[in-house]
Each structure stands twice: as C-alpha cells, then as structure tokens.
DSSP file (Angstrom, degrees, kcal/mol; ACC not computed):
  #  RESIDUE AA STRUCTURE BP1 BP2  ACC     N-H-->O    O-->H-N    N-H-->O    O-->H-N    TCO  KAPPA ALPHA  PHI   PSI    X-CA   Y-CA   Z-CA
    1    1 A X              0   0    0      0, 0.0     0, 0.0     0, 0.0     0, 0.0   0.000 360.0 360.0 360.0 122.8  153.5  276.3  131.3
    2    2 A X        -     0   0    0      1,-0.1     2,-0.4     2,-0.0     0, 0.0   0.021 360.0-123.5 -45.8-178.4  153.2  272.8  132.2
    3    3 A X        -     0   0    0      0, 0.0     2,-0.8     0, 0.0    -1,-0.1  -0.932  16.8-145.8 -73.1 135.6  153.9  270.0  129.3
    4    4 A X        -     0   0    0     -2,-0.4     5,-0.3     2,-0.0     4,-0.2  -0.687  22.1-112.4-110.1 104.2  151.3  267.9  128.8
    5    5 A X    >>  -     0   0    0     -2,-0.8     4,-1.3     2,-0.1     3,-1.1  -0.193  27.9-116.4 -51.4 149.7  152.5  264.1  127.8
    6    6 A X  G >4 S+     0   0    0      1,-0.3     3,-0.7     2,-0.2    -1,-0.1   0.848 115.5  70.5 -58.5 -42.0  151.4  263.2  124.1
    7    7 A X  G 34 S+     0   0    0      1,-0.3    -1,-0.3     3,-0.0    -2,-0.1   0.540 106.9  29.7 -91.3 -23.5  149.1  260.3  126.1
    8    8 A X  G <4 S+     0   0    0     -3,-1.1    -1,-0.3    -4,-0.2    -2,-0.2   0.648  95.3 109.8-125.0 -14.7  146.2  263.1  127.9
    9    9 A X  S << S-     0   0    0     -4,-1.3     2,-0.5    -3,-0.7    -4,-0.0  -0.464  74.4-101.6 -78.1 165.8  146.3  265.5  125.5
   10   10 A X        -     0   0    0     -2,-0.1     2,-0.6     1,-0.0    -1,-0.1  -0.607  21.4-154.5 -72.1 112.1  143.5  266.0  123.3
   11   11 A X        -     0   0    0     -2,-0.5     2,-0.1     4,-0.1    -1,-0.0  -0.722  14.5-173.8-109.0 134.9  143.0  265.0  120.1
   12   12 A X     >  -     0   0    0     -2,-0.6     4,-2.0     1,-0.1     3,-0.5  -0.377  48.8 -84.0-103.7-173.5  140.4  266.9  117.3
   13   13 A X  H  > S+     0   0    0      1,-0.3     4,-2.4     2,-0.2     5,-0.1   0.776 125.1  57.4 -57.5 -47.5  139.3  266.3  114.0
   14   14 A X  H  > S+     0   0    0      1,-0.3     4,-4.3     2,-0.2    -1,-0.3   0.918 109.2  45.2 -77.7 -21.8  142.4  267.8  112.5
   15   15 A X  H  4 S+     0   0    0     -3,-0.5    -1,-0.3     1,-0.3    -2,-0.2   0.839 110.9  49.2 -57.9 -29.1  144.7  265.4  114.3
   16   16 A X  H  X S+     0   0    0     -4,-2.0     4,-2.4     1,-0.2     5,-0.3   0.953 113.1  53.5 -70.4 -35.8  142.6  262.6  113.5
   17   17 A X  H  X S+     0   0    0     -4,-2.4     4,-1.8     2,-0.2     5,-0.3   0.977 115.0  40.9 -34.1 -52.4  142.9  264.3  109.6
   18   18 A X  H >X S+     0   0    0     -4,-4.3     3,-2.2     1,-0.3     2,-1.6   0.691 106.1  59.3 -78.1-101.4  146.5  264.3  109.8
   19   19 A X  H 3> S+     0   0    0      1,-0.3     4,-1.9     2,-0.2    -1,-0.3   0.386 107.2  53.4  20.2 -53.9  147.2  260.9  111.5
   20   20 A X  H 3< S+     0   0    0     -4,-2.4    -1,-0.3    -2,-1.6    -2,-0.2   0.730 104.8  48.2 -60.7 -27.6  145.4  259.2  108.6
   21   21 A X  H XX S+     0   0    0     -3,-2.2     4,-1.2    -4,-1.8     3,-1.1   0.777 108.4  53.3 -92.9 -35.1  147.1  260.5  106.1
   22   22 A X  H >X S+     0   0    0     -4,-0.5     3,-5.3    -5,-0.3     4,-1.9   0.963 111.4  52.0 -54.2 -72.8  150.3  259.7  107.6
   23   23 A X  H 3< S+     0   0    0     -4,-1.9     4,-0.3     1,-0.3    -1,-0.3   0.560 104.1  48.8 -49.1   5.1  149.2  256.3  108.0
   24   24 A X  H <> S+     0   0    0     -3,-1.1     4,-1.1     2,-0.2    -1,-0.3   0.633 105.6  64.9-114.7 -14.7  148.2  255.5  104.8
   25   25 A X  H <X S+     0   0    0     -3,-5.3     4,-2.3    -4,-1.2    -2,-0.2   0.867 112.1  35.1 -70.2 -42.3  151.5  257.0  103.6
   26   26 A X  H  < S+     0   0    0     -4,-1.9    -1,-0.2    -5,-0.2    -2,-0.2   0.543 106.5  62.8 -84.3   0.5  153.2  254.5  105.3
   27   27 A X  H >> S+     0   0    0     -5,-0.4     4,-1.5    -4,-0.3     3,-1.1   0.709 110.6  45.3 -84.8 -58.8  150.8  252.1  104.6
   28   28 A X  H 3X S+     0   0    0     -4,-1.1     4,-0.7     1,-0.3    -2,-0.2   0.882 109.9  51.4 -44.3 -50.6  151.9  252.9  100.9
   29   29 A X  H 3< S+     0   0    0     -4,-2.3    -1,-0.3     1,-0.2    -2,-0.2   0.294 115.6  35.8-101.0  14.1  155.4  252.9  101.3
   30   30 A X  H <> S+     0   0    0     -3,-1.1     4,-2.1     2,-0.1     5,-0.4   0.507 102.1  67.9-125.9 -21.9  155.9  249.3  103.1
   31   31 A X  H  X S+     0   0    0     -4,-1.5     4,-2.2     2,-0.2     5,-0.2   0.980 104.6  49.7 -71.0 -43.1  153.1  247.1  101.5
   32   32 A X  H >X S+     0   0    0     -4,-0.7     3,-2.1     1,-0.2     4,-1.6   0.960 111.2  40.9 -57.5 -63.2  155.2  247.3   98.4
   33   33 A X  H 3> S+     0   0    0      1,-0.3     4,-1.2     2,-0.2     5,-0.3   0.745 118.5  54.5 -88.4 -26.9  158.6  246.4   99.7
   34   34 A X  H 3X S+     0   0    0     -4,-2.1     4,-1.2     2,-0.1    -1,-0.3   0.805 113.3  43.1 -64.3 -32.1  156.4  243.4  101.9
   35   35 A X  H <X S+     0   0    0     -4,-2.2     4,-1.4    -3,-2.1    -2,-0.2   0.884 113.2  48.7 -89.0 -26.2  155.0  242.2   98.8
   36   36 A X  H  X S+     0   0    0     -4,-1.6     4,-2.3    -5,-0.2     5,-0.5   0.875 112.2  49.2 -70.3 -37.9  158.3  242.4   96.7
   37   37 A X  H  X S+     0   0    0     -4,-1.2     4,-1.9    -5,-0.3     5,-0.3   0.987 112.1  47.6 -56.4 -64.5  160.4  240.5   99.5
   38   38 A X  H  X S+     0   0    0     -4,-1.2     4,-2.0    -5,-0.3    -1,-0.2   0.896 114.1  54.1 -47.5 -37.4  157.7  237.7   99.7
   39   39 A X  H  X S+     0   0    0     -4,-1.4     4,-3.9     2,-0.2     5,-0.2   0.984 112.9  36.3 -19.9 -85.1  157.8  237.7   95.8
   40   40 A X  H  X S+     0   0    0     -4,-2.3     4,-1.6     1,-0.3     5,-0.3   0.956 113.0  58.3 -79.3 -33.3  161.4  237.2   95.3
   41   41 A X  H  X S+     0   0    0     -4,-1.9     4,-2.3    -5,-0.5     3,-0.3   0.956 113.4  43.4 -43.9 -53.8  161.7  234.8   98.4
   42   42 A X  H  X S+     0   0    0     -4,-2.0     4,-0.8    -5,-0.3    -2,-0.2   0.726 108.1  55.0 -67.9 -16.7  159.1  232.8   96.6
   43   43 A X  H  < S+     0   0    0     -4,-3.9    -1,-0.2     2,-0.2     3,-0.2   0.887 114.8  45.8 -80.1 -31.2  160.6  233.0   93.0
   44   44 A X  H  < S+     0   0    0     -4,-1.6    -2,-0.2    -3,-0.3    -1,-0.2   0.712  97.0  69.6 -43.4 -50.3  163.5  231.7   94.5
   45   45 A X  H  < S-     0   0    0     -4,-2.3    -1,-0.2    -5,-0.3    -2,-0.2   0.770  93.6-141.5 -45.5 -43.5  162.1  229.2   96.3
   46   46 A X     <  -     0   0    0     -4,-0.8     2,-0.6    -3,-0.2    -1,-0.2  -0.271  33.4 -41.0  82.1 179.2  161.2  227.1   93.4
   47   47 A X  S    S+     0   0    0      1,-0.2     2,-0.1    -2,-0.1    -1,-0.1  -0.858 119.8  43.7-130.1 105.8  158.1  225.0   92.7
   48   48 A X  S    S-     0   0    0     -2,-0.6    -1,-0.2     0, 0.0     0, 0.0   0.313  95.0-127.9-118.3 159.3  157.0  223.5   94.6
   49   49 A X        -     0   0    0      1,-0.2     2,-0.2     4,-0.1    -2,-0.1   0.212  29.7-126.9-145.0 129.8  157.1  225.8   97.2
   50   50 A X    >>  -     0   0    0     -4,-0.1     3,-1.9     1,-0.1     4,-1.3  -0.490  40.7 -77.5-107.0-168.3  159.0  224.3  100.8
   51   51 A X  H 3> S+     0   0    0      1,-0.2     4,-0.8    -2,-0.2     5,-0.1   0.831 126.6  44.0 -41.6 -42.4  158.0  224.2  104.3
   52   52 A X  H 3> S+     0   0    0      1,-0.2     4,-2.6     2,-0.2    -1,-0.2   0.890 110.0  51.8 -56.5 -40.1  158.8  228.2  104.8
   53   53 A X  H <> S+     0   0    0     -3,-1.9     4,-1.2     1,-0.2    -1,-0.2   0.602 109.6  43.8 -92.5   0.3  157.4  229.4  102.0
   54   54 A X  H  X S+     0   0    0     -4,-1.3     4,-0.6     2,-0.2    -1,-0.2   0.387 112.0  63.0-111.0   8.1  153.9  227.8  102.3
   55   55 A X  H  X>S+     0   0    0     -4,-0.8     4,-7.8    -5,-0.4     5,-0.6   0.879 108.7  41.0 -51.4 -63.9  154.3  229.0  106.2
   56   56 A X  H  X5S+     0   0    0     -4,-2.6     4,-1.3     1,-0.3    -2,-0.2   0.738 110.9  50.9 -74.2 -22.6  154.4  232.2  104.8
   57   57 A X  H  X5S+     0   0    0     -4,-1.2     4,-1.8     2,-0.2     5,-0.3   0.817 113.8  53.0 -65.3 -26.5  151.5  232.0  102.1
   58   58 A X  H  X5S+     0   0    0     -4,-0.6     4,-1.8     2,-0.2     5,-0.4   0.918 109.6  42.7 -60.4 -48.5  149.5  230.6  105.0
   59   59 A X  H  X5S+     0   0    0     -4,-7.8     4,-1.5     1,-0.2     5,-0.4   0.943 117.1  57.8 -80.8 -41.3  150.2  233.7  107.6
   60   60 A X  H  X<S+     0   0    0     -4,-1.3     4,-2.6    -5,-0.6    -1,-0.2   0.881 107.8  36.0 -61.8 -64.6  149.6  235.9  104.6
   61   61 A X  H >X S+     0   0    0     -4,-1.8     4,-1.5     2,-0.2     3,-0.6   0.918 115.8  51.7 -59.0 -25.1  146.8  235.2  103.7
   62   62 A X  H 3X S+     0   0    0     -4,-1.8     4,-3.9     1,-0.3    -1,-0.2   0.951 107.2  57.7 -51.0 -53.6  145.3  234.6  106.9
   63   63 A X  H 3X S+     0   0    0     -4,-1.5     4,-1.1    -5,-0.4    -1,-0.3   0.699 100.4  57.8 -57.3 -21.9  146.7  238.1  107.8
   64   64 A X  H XX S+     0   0    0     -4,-2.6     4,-1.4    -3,-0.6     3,-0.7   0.965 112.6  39.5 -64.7 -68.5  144.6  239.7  104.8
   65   65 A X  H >X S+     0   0    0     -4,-1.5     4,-1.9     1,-0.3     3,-1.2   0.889 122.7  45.7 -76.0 -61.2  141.1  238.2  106.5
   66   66 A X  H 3X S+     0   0    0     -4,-3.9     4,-2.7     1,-0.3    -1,-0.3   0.759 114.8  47.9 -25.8 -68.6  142.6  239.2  110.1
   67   67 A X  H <X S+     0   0    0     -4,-1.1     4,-2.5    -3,-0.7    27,-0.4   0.583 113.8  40.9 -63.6 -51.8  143.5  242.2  108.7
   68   68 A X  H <X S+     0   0    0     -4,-1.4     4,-2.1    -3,-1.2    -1,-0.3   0.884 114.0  52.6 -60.1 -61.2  139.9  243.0  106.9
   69   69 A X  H  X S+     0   0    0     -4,-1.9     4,-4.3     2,-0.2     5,-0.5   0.989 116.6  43.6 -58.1 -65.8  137.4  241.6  110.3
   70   70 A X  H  X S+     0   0    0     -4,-2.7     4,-4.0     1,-0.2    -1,-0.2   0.893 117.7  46.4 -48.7 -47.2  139.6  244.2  112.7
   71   71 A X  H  X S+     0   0    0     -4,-2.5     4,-0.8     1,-0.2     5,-0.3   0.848 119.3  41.4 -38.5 -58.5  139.4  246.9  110.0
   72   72 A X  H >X S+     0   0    0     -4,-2.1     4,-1.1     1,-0.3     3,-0.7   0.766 115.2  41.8 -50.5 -67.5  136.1  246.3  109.6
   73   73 A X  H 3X S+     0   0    0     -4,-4.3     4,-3.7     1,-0.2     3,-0.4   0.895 108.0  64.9 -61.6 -40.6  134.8  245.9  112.9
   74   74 A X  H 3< S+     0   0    0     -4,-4.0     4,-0.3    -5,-0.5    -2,-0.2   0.697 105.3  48.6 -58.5 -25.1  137.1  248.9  114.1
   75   75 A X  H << S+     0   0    0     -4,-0.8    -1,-0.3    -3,-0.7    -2,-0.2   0.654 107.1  55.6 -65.9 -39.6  135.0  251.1  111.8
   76   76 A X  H  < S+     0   0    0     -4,-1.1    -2,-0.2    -3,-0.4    -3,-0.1   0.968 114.4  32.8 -64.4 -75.3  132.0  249.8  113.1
   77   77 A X  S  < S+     0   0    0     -4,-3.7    -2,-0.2     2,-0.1    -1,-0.2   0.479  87.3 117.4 -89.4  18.7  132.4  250.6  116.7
   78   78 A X  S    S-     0   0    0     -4,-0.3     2,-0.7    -5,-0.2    -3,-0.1  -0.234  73.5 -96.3 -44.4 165.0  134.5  253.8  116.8
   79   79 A X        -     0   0    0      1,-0.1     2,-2.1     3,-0.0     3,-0.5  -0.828  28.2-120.8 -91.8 131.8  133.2  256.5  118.1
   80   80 A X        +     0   0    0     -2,-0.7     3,-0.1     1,-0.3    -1,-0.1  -0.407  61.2 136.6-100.0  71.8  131.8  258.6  115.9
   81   81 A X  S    S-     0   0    0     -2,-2.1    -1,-0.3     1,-0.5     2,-0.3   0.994  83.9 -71.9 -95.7 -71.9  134.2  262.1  116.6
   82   82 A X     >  -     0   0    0     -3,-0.5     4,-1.7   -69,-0.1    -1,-0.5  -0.863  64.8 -52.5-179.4 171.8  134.2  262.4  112.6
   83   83 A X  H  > S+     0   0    0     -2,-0.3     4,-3.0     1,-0.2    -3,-0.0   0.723 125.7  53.6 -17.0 -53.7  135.7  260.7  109.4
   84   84 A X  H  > S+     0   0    0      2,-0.2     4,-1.7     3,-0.2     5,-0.2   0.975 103.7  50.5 -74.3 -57.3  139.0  260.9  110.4
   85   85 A X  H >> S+     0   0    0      1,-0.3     3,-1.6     2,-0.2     4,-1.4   0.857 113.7  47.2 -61.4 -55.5  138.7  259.3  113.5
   86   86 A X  H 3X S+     0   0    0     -4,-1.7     4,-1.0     1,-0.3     5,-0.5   0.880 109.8  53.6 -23.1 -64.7  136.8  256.3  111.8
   87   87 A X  H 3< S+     0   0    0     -4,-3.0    -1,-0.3     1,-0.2    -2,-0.2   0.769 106.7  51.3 -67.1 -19.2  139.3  256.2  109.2
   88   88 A X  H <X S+     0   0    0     -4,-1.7     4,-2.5    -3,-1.6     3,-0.5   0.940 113.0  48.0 -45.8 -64.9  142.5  255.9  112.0
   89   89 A X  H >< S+     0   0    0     -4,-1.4     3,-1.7    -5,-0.2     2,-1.3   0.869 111.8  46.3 -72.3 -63.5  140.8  253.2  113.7
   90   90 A X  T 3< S+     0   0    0     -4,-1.0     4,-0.4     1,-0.3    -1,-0.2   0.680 118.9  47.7 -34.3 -12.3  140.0  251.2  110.3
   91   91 A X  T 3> S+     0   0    0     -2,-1.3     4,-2.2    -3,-0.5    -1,-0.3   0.857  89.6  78.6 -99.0 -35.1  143.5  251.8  109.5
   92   92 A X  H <X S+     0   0    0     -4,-2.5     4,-0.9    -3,-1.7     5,-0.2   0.795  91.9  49.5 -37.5 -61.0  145.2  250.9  112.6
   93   93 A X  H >> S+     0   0    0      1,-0.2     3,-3.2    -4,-0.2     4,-2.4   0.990 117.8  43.4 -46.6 -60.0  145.2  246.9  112.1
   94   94 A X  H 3> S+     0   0    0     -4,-0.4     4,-1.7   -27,-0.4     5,-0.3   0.838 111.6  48.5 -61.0 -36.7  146.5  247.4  108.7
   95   95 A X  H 3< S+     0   0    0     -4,-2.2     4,-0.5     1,-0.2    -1,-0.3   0.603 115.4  46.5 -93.1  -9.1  148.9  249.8  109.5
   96   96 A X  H <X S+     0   0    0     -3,-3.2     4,-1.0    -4,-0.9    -1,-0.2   0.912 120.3  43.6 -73.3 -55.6  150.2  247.3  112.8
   97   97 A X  H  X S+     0   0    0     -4,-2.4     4,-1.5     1,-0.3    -2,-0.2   0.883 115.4  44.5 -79.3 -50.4  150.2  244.4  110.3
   98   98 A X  H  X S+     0   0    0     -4,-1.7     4,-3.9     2,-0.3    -1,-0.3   0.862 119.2  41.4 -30.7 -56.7  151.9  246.2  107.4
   99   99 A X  H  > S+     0   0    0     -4,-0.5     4,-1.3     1,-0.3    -2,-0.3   0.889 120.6  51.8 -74.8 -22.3  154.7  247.9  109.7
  100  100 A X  H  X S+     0   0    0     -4,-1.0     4,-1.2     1,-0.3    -1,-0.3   0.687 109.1  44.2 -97.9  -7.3  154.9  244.3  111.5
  101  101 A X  H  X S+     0   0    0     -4,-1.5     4,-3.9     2,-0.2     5,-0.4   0.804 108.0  57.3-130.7 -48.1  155.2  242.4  108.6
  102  102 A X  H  X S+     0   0    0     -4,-3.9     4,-2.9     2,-0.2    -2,-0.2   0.952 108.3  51.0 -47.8 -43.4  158.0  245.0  107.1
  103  103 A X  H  X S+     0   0    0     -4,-1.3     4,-2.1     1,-0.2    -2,-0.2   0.973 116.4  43.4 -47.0 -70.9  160.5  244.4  110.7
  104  104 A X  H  < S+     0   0    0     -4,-1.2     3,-0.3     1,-0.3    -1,-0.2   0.872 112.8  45.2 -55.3 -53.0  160.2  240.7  110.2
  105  105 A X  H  < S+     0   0    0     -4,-3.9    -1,-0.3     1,-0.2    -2,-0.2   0.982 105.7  66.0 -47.9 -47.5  160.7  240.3  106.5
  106  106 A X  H  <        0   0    0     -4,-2.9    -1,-0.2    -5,-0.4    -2,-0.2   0.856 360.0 360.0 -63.1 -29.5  163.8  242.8  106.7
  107  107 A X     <        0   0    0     -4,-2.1    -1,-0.3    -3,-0.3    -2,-0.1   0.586 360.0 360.0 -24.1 360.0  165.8  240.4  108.8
C-alpha cells in the first residue's frame, strides 16, 4: 500500500472537527503566556513607556484589527464543506499570529 503524503490526502468534516479544536487549544495555551510577557515587559518598562515598548503596543494592536479582517474575511469566503472547515479557516490567522507572536517574545 502506497503512502499518501499528508499534502493530497483528503480531508472530511471530522478532520476539519479535530484540527479546530487543536487549534483553539493552542490558541488557549500561548495567548496567555504572549499577554503575560508583554505585561511584565511593560511594567518594567516604566512610565512612560520607551521606544520598544510603544513599538510593541503599536504591532499589537494593529495585529488585533489584522488579526479580526483575515478572520473574518476567511470565514466569509471558505468553502462551505461544513462548520469545521469554516471554523479552521477563521482560526488560522489567529492561530499564525498567536504561535508567531509566542517564537518572537520567547527570545
């Protein structure tokens, strides 16, 4: 029996199921530990705030409205396999931005 690379096989409803729920687990478990690092960086920082740390209240918030349009729109134009698959792409930016956001802070 051949193997069939993860990239052509076929994915159904329940993969899309389970795929979402993974993401949203990890979704779970790095938006805290992004939000506490930006936290204590900024309590640290003092007031008022210097050149890094209003870099980084700028890319954040800017990354929430990114974050929101892709969801958004990604929801919009999926194709419309089922729930799940809708909820994968609407989850996909956030779940990029989330995991990207953990790499960088953890430096």
């Amino acid at each position: 029996m051949a193997v069939v690379p993860s990239s052509k096989r076929s994915r159904g409803p329940a993969s899309d199921l389970v795929r979402q729920w993974v993401m949203v687990g990890e979704i779970a478990w790095a938006a805290p530990q992004v939000i506490a690092v930006r936290t204590a960086r900024l309590v640290a920082g003092g007031w008022p705030p210097d050149a890094r740390n209003r870099r980084e209240l700028r890319r954040m918030v800017g990354e929430k409205a990114s974050a929101f349009t892709h969801a958004t729109t990604a929801a919009a134009l999926a194709t419309p396999v089922g729930l799940a698959g809708i909820g994968v792409a609407a989850l996909k930016p956030v779940h990029r931005t989330v995991r990207a956001n953990l790499r960088r802070l953890g430096r």
